[in-house]
N, C-alpha and C positions, 0 to 999 in steps of 0.2 A: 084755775079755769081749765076744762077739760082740753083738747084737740075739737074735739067734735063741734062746742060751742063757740070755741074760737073761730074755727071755720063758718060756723051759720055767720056771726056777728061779721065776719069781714065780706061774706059774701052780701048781706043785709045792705053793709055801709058802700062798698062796691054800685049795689046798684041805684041806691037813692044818690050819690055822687053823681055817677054818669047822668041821670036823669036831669039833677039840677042842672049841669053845663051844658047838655042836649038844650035847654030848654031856655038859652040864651041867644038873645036876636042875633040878627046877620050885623046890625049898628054894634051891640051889645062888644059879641066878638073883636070886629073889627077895633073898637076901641082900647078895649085888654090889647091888642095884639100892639097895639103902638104904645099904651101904655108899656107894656112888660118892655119896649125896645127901650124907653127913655129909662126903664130904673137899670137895665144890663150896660147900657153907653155910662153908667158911671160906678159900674165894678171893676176894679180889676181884674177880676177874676177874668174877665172877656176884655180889657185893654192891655192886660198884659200878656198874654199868651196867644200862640201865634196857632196850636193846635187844636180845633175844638170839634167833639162829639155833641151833634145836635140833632134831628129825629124830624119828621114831618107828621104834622097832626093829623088827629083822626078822635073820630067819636067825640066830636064836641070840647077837643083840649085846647088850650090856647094857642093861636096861630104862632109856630116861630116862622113864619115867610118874611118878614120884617124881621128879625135877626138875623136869618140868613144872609138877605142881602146888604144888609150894612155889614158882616163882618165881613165879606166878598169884597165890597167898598174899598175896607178897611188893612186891604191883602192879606186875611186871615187865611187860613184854609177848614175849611168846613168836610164834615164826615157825616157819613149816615151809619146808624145799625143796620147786616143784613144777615136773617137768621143764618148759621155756619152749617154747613150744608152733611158735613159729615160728625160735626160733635151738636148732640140733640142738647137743646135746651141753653145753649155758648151763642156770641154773636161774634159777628166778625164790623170794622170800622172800612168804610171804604170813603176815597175824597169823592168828595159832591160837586162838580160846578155846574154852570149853565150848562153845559153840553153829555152830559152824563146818561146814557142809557138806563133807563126802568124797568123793572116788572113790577108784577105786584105777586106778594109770599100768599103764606097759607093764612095770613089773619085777613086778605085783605089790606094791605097798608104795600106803599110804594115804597120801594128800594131799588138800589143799583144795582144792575146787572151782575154777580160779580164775574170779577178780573184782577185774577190772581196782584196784579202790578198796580193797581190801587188800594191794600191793603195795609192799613197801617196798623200796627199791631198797639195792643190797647195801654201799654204802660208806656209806650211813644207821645202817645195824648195827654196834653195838656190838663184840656177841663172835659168830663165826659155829663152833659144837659140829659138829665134821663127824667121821662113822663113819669106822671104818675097820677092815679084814682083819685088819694085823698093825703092831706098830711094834718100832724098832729104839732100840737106846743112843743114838743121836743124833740121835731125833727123825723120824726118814724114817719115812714113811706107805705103807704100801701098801693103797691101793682095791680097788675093786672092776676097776678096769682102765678106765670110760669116762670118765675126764676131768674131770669135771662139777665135783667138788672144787676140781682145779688148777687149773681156768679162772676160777674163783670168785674165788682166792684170789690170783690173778696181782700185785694191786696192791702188797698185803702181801707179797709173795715179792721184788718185784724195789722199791719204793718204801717199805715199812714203812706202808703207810697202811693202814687202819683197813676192814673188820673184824677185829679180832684173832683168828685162828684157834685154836682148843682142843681137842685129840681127846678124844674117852672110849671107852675100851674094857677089855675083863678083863685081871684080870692076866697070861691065859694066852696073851694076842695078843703079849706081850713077845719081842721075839726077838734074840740079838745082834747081827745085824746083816741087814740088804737088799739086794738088786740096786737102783740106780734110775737115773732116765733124769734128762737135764741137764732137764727141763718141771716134773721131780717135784716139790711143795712141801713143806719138812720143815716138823714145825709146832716153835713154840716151846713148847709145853707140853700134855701129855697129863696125862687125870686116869683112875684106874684105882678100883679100889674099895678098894686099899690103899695108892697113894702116889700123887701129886702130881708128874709129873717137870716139869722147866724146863730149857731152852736159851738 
């Protein structure tokens, strides 16, 4: 398969994706959103680990507001992604708590201020929760298309080193199968609001 048509197809699946989860009620939501908290309260993946990289929804993905706060709850310490201001296309982890200064980046989506002294650097991290479009039977990820994930997540991809990557998204991002590019990182394990997948 060419580049050229790979790219139509992901942009194709991209946005009938988005559209599906856009077009999910305010009950609909809210429900996933407590669902996905009761299947993550019995991973370990999030009761064992005391570091975790988690993101604030946008464009219709499933709420993690209810994860956040139970793992606050839970004395975890929570992170945000905030674009890295001098390496393009890199994020930086910054800790999140109720008190935390905003702005909003260039997509639109709200992040921490940053400060230098709430950065935790990204192989310090536990488990890193990264969004995503759509995912496939074997784990393949499709973003948003800029990278920022698979750059992240390079270590784990080609060395198995530590953050452990986890997606969360609806069940309706489910798709059998992806286009993807040899960069692409599949993750090991997606959590939906009705099952738990592993690779």
């Amino acid at each position: 398969m060419s580049s050229t048509v790979t790219l139509s197809s992901r942009q194709h699946i991209r946005q009938q994706i988005r559209s599906r989860r856009r077009a999910l009620s305010i009950e609909q939501q809210s429900q996933a959103a407590q669902q996905l908290l009761n299947q993550c309260q019995q991973s370990p993946h999030f009761t064992q680990a005391q570091h975790i990289a988690l993101y604030l929804s946008n464009d219709g993905e499933v709420s993690t507001q209810p994860l956040i706060e139970w793992l606050w709850q839970q004395g975890k310490s929570v992170y945000l992604p905030v674009l890295h201001p001098f390496s393009r296309g890199h994020l930086l982890f910054l800790r999140y708590t109720t008190t935390t200064a905003m702005t909003i980046n260039n997509y639109g989506i709200s992040e921490p201020c940053l400060d230098i002294r709430l950065v935790k650097p990204a192989h310090e991290l536990d488990v890193i929760c990264t969004p995503l479009v759509a995912f496939d039977t074997t784990g393949q990820r499709l973003g948003m298309g800029g990278g920022y994930y698979d750059r992240t997540l390079a270590p784990w991809h080609h060395f198995r080193q530590l953050p452990y990557p986890l997606g969360l998204a609806h069940d309706c991002q489910h798709v059998n199968q992806l286009p993807h590019e040899i960069w692409d990182v599949p993750l090991p394990t997606i959590v939906t609001p009705s099952h738990t997948f592993h690779w």
